[in-house]
C-alpha positions, 0 to 999 in steps of 0.5 A: 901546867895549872900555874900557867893557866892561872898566870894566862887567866890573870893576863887576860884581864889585864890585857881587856883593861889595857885595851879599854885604856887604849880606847878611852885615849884615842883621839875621838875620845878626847876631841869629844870630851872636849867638845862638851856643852860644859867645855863650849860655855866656859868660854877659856879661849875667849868669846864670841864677838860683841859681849861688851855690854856696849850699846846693841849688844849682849855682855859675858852673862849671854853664856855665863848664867852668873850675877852682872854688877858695875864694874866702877872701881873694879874694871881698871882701864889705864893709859900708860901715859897716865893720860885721859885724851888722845892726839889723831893718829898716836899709838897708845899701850893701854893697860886692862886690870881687875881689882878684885879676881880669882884664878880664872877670868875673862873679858872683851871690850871695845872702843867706840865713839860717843857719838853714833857708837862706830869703831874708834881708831884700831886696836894693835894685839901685843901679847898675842899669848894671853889676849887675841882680836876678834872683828865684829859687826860693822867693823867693830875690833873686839880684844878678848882673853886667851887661853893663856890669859885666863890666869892673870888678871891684867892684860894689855894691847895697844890702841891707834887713835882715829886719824882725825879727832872724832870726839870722845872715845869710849871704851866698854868692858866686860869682866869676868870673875870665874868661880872655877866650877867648870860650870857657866854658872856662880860667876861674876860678871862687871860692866864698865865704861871708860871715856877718853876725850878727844883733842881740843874738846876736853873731858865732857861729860858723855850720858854715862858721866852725867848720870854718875854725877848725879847719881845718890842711892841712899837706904830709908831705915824707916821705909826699909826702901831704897832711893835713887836720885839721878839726872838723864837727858834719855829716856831708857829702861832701868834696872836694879840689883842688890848683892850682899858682902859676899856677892851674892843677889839677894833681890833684882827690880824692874823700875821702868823707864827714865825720862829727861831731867831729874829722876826720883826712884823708889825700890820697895823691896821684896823682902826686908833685908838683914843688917850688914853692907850690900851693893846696890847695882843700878842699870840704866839702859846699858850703862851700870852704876854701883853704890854701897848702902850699909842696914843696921 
């Protein structure tokens, strides 16, 4: 009889615990857990629409609280085709890679016209596993991550040119470049343009082009300053942010506003900066540019 009740109060430990068990694994529980803030700001099936960094609208940091950089170099958008103009009306396979990604990452872009920034043409889902469409404002068609497609990073859809020729098209994108932390904070954000020109009127240059053309980012070593030289035919607010080797933002500045012509700006940093390579992150309005400086 006492070995029983020994054996009965041990059981009904292990009965409560089983129980709580139970509780923790009932639908309630695991639809409020991931329902969390946390879960919500990771954004893994992929964001709401308009994050691209087009014109009007926000970018990826609109919920990831980490550093935005130009996405020149590291955004790569391709045609198949290998070709850099569209013909009214053709469906093209366009391929979306970053060449610098980490286990987890993201984006959404869109495809506007260069003139007036309405939807160009029609995007055609194609791997419905890892990318989904999303429609927006105005008509605007937004390809975006899934789930699934936060693994990889590359991604591809196809894109229906308009049906009659509309000028340059351009494609905005926005990356992402988790960290993993299972926070929104400590990503990567890249934001890139991307011109396809329309028949007959080859590759002019667009706003953005024109200022890439021009652009010149240089250090004083006798200023401890950077310069920046660049032509604009639009007046719009220009921002600067300087990432070391390891990604980091080391200081961000304000520089006011472009104005039509040549422009001559003068960064006087906050704090000299250590030796090494840095990345000089360059704003104007939406468009983002990236240059390399080396202090020693």
């Amino acid at each position: 009889m006492k070995n029983r009740k020994q054996i009965l109060s041990i059981a009904l430990p292990l009965i409560a615990g089983i129980s709580l068990v139970s509780m923790n694994l009932e639908p309630q529980g695991i639809y409020q857990s991931f329902n969390s803030a946390r879960f919500h700001k990771m954004n893994t099936a992929g964001a709401s629409a308009g994050n691209t960094g087009a014109p009007g609208e926000n970018n990826c940091t609109a919920c990831h609280s980490g550093t935005t950089a130009s996405g020149e170099g590291f955004n790569i958008l391709e045609w198949a085709d290998g070709i850099n103009s569209y013909t009214p009306g053709e469906t093209y396979t366009i391929q979306l890679g970053m060449n610098d990604a980490s286990n987890k990452n993201g984006f959404q872009l869109v495809a506007l016209t260069s003139s007036g920034n309405v939807q160009a043409g029609t995007m055609v889902i194609t791997d419905e596993l890892r990318t989904q469409l999303l429609n927006g404002n105005a008509g605007k068609q937004y390809v975006s991550h899934r789930t699934a497609g936060t693994s990889v990073s590359q991604w591809s859809f196809n894109w229906t040119a308009p049906a009659t020729n509309v000028g340059n098209v351009i494609f905005y994108v926005s990356t992402n470049k988790s960290n993993s932390n299972g926070q929104p904070s400590g990503d990567l954000i890249r934001l890139s343009q991307h011109t396809f020109a329309g028949p007959e009127s080859g590759v002019s240059l667009t706003a953005y082009e024109m200022i890439q053309a021009s652009l010149r980012i240089g250090f004083d070593k006798e200023t401890s300053n950077i310069s920046i030289l660049f032509s604009t035919d639009e007046s719009e607010p220009l921002h600067v942010n300087i990432m070391n080797a390891q990604g980091q933002s080391v200081q961000s500045h304000s520089l006011g506003m472009s104005y039509p012509g040549e422009n001559n700006k003068e960064v006087r940093l906050k704090q000299q900066l250590s030796a090494g390579i840095y990345f000089v992150n360059f704003f104007v309005g939406n468009k983002a540019y990236s240059e390399k400086i080396l202090v020693d």
